[in-house]
C-alpha positions as CSV (number, residue, x, y, z in Angstrom):
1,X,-14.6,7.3,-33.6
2,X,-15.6,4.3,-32.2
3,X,-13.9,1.4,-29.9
4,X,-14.2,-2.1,-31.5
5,X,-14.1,-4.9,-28.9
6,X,-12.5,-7.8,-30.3
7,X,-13.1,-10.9,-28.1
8,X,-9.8,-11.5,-26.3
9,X,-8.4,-15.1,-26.9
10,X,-7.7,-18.1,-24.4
11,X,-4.6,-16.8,-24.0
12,X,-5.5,-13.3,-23.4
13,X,-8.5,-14.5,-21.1
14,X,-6.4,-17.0,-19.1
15,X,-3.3,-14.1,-18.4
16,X,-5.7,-11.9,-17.3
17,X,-7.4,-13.6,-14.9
18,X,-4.3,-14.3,-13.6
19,X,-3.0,-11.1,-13.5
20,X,-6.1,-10.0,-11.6
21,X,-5.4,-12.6,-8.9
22,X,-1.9,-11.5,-8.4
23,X,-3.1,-7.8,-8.5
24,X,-6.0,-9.0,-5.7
25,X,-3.1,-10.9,-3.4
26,X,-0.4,-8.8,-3.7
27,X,-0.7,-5.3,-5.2
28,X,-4.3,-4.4,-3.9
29,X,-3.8,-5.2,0.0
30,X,-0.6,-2.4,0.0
31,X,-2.5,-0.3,-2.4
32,X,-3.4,2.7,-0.4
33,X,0.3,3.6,1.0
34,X,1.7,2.7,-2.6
35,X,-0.6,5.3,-3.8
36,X,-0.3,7.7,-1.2
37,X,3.3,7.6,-1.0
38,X,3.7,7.6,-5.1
39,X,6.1,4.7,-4.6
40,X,6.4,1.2,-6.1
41,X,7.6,-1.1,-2.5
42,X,10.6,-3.6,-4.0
43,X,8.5,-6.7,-2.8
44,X,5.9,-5.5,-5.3
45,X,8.7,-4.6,-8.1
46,X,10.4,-7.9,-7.3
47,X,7.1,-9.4,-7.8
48,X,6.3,-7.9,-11.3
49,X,9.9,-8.3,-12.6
50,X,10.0,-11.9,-11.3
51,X,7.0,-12.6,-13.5
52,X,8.2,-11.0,-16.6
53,X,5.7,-8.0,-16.8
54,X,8.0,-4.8,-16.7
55,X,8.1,-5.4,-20.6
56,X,5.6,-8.6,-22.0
57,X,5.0,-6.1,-25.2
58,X,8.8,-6.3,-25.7
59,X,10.6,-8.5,-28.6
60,X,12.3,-11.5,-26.9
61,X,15.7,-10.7,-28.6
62,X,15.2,-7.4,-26.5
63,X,14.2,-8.6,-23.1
64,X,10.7,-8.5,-23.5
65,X,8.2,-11.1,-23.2
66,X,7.5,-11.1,-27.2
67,X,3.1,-10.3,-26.3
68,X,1.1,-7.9,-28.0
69,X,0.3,-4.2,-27.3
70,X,-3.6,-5.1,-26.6
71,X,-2.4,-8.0,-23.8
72,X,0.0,-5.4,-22.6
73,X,-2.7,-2.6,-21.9
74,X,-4.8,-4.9,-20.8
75,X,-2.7,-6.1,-18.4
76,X,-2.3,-2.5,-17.5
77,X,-5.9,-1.5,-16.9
78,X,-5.8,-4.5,-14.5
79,X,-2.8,-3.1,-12.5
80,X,-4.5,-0.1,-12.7
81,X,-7.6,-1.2,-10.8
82,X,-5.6,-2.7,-8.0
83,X,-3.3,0.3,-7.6
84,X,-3.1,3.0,-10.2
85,X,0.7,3.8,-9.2
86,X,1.6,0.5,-9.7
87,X,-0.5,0.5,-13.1
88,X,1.5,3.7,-13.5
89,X,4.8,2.4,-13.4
90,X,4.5,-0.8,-15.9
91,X,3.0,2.0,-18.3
92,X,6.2,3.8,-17.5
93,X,8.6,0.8,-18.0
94,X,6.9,0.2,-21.5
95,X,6.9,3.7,-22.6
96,X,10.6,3.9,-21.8
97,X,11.7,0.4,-23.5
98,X,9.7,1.5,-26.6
99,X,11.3,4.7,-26.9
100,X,14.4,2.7,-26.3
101,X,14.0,0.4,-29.2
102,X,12.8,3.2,-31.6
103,X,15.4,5.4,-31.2
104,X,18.2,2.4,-31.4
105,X,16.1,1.8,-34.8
106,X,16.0,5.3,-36.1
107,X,20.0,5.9,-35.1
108,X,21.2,2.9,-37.1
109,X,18.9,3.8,-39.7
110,X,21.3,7.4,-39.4
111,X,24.5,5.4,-39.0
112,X,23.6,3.8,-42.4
113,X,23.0,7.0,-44.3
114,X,26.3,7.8,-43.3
């Protein structure tokens, strides 16, 4: 199996970047004790939530952002790099609304077999 790279889009390209400058000025300088400690510091939740990242994969009716998967992981990776607890709990945050959204999906596709 191989990886494709697709070129990302201005879009993609522009929220990256930016990303990694708010991952170089605020996530990387606390890095080491968020990753020691295995805990996300509120300033640094406060900061992701007030940019709308815990969920940017999301549907806008649901919360979310209304981006793509790929921006989503990307955005991720570049958590990751800064602090790979931090990376850890987006992942976490988009796992969990996913699984969320799925099984609201599947139990209303059960309520209407009823």
């Amino acid at each position: 199996m191989t990886l494709v790279e697709a070129p990302l889009t201005d879009e993609q390209s522009i929220f990256i970047e930016a990303i990694d400058q708010l991952s170089s000025r605020h996530v990387q300088p606390s890095a080491e004790e968020v990753d020691r400690s295995g805990e996300v510091g509120a300033a640094i939740r406060e900061l992701l939530l007030a940019n709308e990242l815990h969920h940017i994969d999301g549907p806008e009716a649901e919360g979310g952002s209304g981006g793509d998967l790929a921006t989503a992981l990307m955005m991720q990776a570049t958590l990751s790099r800064a602090s790979g607890a931090v990376g850890l709990s987006i992942a976490a945050s988009h796992v969990f609304a996913a699984a969320c959204r799925h099984s609201e999906e599947d139990s209303m596709e059960r309520l209407n077999g009823i």
